[in-house]
DOTOR-58760 format. One record per residue: x, y, z of N, C-alpha, C, O in turn; residue in one letter. Coordinates in steps of 0.1 Angstrom, whole numbers, plus 5000, padded with zeros to 4 digits. Layout:
// residues N
XYZXYZXYZXYZA/...
END
This chain:
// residues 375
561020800969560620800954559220850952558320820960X/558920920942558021010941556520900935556620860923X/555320850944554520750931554020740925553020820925X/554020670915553820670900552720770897552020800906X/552720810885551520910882550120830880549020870879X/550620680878549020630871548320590886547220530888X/549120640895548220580908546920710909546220720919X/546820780901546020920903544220830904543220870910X/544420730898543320670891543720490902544220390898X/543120540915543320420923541720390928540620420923X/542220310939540820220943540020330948538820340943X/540620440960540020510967539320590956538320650960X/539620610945539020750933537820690930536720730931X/538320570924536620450921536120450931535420350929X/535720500943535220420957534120540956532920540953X/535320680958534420840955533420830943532320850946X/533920800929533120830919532120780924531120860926X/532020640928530920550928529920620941528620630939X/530520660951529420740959528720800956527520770957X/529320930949528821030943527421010932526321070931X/528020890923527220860913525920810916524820830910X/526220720927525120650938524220780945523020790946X/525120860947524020970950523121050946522221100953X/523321080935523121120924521821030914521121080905X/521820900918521320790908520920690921521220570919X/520220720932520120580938520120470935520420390944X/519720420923519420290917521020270910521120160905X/521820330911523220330903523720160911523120140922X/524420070906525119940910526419990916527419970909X/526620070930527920080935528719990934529720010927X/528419880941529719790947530119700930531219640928X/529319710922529219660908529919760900530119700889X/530419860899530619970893532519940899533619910894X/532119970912534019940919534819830917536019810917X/533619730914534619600909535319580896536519540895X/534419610886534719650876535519790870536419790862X/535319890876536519990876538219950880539219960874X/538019900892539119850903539619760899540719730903X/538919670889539619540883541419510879542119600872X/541819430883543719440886544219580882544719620871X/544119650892544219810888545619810888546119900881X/546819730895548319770896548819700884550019710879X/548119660881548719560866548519700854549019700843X/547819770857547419890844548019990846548420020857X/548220070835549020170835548220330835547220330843X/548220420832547220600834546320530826545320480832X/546320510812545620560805544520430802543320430797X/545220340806544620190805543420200819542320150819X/544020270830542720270841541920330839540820290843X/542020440831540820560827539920500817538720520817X/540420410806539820350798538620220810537320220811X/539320170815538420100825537920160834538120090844X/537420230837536520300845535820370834534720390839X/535920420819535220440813534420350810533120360809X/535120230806534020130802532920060816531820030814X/533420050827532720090839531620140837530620090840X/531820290832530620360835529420320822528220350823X/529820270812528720240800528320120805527120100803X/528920060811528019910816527219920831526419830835X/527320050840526620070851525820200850524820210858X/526120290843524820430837524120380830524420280824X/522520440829521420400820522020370802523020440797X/521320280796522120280779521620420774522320470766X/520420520777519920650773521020740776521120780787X/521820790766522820870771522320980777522721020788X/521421040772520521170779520421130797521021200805X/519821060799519921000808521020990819521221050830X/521720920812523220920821523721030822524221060833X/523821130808524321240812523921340819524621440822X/522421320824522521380837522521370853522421460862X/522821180851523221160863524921230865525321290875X/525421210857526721250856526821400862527421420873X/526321490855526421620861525821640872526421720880X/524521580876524421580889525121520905524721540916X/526421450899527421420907529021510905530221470907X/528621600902529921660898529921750911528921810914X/530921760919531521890929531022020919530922040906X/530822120931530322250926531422320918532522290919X/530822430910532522490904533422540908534522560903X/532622600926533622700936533822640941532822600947X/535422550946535622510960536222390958536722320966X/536122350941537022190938538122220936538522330932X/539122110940540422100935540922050924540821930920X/541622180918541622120900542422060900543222110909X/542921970895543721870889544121760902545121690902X/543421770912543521670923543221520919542621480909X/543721470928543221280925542521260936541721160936X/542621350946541721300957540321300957539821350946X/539621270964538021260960537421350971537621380983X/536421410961536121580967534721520976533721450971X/534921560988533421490992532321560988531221510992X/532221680981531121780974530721730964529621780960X/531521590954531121610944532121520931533321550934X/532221470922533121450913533821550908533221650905X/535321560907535721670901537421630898537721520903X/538721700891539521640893540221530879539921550868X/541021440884541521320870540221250871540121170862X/539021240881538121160880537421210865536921150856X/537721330867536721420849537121260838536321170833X/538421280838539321230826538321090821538221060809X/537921050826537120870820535920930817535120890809X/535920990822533921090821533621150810532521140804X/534921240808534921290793535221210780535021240769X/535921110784536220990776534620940774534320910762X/533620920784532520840779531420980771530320970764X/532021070774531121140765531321170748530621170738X/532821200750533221180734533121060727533121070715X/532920960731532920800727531420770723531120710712X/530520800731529020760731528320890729527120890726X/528921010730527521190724527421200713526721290709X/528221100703528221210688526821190683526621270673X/525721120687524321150685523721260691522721300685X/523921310700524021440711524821540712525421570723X/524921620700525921740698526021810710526721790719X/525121900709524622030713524721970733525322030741X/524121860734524221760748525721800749526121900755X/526721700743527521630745528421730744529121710754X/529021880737529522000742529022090748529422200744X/528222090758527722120771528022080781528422140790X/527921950779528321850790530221870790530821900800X/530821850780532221880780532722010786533922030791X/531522110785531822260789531922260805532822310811X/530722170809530722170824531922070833532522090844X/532021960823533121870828534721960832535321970843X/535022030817536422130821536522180829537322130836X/535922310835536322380844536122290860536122350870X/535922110858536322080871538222010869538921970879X/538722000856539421950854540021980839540922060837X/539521890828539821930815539121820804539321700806X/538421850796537921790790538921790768538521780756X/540121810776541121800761540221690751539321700743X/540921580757540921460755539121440746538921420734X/538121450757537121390747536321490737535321470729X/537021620741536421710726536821690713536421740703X/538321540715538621550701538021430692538321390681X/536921370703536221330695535221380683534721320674X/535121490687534021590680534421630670533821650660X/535921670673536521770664536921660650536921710638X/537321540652537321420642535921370634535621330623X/535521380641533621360633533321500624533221510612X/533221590634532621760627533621860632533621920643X/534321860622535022000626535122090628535722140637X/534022150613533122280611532122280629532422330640X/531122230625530822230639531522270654531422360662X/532022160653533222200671533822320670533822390681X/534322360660535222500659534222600661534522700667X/533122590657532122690654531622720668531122820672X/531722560677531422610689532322660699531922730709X/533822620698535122650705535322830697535822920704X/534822850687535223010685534023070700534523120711X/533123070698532423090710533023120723533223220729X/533422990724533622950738535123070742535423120752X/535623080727536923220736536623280741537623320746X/535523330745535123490755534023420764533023480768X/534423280767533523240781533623260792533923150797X/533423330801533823360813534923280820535923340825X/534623130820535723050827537023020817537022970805X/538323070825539523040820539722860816540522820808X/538922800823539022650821538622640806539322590798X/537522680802536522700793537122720777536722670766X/538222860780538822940768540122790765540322710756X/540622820782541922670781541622550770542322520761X/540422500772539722400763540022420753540522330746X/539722530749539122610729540822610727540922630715X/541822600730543122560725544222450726545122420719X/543522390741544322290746543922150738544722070735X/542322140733541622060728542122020716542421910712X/542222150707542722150694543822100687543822040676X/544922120697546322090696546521940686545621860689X/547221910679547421850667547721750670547221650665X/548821740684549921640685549821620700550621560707X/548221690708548121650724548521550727547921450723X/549721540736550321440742549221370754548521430762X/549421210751548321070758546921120748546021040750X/546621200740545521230728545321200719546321150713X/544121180712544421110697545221220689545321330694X/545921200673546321320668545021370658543921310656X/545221460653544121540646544621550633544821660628X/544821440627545221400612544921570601545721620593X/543621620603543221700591544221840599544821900590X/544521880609545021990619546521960617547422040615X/546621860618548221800612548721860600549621950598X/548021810591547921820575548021990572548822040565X/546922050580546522170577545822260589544622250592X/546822350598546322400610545222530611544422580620X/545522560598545222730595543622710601543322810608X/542722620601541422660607542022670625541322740631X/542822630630542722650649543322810644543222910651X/543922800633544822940637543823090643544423150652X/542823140640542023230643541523190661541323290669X/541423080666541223080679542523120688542523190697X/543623040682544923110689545123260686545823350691X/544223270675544723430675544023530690544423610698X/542923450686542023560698542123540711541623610719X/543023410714543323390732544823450733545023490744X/545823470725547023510725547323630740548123620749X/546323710739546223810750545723780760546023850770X/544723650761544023610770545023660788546223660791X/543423690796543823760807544923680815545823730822X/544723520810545123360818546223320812546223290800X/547423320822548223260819548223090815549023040806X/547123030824547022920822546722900806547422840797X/545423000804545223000786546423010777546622920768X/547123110779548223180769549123030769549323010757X/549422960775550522900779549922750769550622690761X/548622730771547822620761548222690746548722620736X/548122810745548122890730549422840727549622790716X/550422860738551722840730552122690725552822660715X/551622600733551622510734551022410722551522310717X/549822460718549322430704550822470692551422380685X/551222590690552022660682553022550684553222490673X/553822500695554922410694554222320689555022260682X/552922240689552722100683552522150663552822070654X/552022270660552122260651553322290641553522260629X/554322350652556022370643556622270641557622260635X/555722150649556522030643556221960629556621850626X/555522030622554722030607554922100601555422080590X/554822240606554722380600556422480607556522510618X/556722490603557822530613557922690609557822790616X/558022670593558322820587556522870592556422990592X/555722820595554222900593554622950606554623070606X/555022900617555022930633556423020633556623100643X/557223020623558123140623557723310619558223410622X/556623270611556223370602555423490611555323620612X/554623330619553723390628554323490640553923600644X/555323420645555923440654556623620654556823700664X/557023630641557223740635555823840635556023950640X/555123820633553923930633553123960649553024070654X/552723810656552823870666553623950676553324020685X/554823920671555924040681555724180678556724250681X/554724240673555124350664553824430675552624390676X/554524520681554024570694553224490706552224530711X/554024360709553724280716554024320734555124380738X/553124270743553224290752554524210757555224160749X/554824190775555824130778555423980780556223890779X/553923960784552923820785553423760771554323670772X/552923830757552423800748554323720739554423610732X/555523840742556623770741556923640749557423540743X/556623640763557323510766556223380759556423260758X/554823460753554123310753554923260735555323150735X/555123310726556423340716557623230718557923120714X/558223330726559123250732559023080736559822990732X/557923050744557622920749557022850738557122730739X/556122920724555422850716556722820704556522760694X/557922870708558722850693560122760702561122750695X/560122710713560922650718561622540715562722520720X/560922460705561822380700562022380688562422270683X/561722510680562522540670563422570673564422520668X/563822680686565022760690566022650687566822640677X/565722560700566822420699567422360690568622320690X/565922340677566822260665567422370654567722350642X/567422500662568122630657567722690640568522730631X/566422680642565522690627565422850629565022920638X/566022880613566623070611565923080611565723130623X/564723080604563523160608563723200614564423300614X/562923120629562523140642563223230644562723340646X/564523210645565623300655565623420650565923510658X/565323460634565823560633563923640633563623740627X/563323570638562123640636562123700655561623800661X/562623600657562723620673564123760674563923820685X/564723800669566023920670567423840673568323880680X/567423700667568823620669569123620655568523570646X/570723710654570823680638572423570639572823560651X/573223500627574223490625575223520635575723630637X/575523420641576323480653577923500645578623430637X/578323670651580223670648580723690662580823790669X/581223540665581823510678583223450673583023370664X/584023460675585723370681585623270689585423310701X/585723150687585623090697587123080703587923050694X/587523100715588723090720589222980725590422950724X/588122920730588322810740586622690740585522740739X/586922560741585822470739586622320747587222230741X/586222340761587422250759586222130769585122160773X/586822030771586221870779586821870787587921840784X/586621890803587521900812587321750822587821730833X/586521670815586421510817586221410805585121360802X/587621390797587421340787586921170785586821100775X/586921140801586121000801585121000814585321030826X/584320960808583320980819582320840820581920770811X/582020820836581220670831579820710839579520800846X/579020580834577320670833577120630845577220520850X/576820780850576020820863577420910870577520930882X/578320960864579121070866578621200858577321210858X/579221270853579021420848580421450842581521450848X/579721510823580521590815580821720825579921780832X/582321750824582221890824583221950815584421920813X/582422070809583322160800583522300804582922340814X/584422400793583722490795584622580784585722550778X/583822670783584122780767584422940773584223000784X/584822990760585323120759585023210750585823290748X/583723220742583823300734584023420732583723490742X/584523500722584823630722584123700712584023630701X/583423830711582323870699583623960689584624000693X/582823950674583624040667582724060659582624020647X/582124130667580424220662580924350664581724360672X/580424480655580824590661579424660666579324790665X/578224590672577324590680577324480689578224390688X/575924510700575824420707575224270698574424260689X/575724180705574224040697574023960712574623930721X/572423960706571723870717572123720715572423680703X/572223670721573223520719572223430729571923450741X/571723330721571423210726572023070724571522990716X/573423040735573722960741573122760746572622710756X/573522720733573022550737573822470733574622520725X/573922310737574922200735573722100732572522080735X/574922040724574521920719575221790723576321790718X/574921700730575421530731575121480718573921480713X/576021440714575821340699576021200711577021200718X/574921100711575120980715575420850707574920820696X/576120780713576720640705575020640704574220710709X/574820520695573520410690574720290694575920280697X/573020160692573720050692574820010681575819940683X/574320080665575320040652576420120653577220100644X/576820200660578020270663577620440655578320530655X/576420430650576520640651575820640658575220570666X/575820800653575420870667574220950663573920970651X/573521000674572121100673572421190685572921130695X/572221330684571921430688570921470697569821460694X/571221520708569921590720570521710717571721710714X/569621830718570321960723569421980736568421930741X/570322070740570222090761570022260761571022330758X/569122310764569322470768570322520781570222470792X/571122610779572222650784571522830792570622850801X/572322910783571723020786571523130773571823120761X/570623250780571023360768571323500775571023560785X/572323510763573123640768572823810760571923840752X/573623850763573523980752575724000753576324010763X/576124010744577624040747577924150734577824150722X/578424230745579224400735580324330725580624210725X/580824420717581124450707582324420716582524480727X/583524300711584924290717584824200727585724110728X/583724190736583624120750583623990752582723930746X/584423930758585023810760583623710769583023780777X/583123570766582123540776583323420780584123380772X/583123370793583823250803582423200805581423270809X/582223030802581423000812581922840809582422790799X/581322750825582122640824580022570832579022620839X/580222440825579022340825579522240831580622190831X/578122180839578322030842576721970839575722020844X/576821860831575921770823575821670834576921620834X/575021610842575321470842574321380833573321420828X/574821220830574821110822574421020830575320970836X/573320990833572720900842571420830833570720890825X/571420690839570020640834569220690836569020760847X/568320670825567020730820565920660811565920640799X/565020640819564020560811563920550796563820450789X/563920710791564220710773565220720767565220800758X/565920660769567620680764568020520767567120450773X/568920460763569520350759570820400756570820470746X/572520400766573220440765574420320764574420240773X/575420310754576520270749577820320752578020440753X/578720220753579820280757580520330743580120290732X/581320410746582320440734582520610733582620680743X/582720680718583120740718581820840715581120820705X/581620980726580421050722581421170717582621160715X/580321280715580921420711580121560716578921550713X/580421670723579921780727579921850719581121890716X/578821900710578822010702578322140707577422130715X/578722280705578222430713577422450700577622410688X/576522520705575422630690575222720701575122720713X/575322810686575122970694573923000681574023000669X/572923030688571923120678571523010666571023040655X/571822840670571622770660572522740651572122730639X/574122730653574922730647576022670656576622740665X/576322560653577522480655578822610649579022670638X/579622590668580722650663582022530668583022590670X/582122380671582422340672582222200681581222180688X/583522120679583021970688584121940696585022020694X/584221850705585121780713584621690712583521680709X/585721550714585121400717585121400736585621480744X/584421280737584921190751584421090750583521080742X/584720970758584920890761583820850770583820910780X/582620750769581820720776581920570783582120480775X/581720530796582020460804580620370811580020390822X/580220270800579220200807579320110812578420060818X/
END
């Protein structure tokens, strides 16, 4: 069994910080600093340890933020040679999920310390990521932060540009949300514009990634968009498109599709059939279909299903599942046959009774089957 993710943030990570910091600060309270970080650490969960070791550090760094913040950077591992997103403790230096509580104490306690305090965030990212406490900045002064994240697009470090999009994001998941970016995205929109090409996949992939938190608000804006950047777009620049409109695809929003070259699908369906019409949880749906085109071109065809699941009051709600995509000629018959399995899962809550498999092609229900679920 694979261990927990909140173990990233264990005793050994507090033991490193506190070296480091001690080295950095001789007068720093090591063994005072671990106790209080380390405090019932298995009883807490990711984000609850990072908060305690944040607060850790305001009660054992100088109360002069200036101050602390340069003990801080003078404990950080160099920029050549750390491992990014490691939990292990770099003996060079702080670097890693240790960032994560660090940049938390700078967004929390810098907003007297602008100009400080996104410096300090600039140096923090490229050991890890400083998402999380730039959106403190960006909730106080927005004008401001943006003014400094437009900058930062043409900073030499890909960590750096990553920031200027990953930071922004509306709906950053374990993040606060960005209530005014929610409401109204069009100020990030000019920074996604100018990393879109970025040399970094790591970057482009944040770009798209913003674009899906904002289609959950804006859907038709991220279609519109979606449409203009394709218009002599590279092959980087389509899949980042692709990945930024992804769960519109799913909940089969025209726009998107038809901005993306998915129109109205004219398919026959032949065949849709449940080739396990009772199934019990921790077995596997299997079906499988036949469509036939009655296009007199080709159509690009994007292939997905839907589980409608019991609820506790007896209806049902909807997942859609990505399948495949095809291209099928004019006449041309498609065969393909699926297997789903139905197993517990921490976010689902599953009921016995009667479910239903629905197919979309291109965002369009072309039909359902029942079965029978077995809990």
């Amino acid at each position: 069994m694979a261990e927990p993710f909140k173990n990233l943030f264990s005793k050994r990570l507090i033991a490193g910080m506190a070296e480091h910091l001690s080295r950095a600060w001789p007068a720093f309270d090591e063994a005072g600093f671990v106790s209080a970080a380390g405090r019932r650490l298995r009883t807490l969960e990711l984000k609850q340890r990072s908060a305690q070791i944040t607060d850790a550090l305001v009660t054992y760094l100088p109360d002069d933020f200036e101050r602390a913040v340069a003990i801080l950077l003078k404990s950080l591992a160099p920029e050549d040679g750390f491992e990014m997103k490691s939990a292990k403790v770099n003996r060079l230096g702080i670097d890693g999920w240790a960032i994560m509580p660090i940049a938390e104490f700078v967004g929390q306690h810098g907003q007297e310390h602008f100009d400080l305090s996104l410096a300090t965030l600039r140096e923090l990212t490229k050991r890890f990521s400083s998402e999380f406490g730039i959106r403190y900045f960006l909730l106080e002064d927005p004008p401001r932060t943006l003014e400094t994240l437009e900058a930062w697009t043409s900073d030499p470090s890909e960590h750096v540009r990553r920031l200027v999009s990953e930071g922004t994001r509306p709906r950053l998941p374990w993040g606060m949300r960005l209530p005014a970016f929610i409401e109204d995205p069009t100020p990030v929109l000019p920074l996604l514009e100018t990393l879109r090409d970025d040399e970094s996949e790591y970057v482009r992939r944040s770009v798209a990634n913003n674009l899906n938190d904002i289609a959950k608000d804006h859907p038709d804006l991220v279609a519109k968009l979606a449409a203009r950047w394709l218009r002599s777009a590279s092959r980087d620049r389509e899949r980042l498109i692709r990945h930024a409109c992804r769960s519109l695809i799913k909940q089969g929003h025209q726009k998107t599709l038809q901005s993306l070259g998915y129109r109205a699908p004219k398919i026959r369906l032949q065949r849709l059939k449940v080739l396990t019409p009772q199934v019990a949880l921790g077995e596997a749906l299997q079906f499988d279909v036949a469509l036939t085109s009655t296009s007199k071109r080709a159509q690009p065809l994007i292939i997905d299903y839907a589980i409608h699941h019991q609820k506790a009051n007896g209806s049902t709600t909807p997942k859609v599942f990505k399948w495949k995509t095809i291209t099928l000629e004019p006449g041309d018959t498609h065969e393909a046959a699926r297997r789903h399995d139905i197993r517990k899962v921490t976010t689902r809550a599953y009921y016995p009774g009667k479910h239903q498999l629905e197919l979309m092609i291109n965002g369009v229900s072309l039909g359902r089957r029942g079965f029978q679920l077995e809990v």
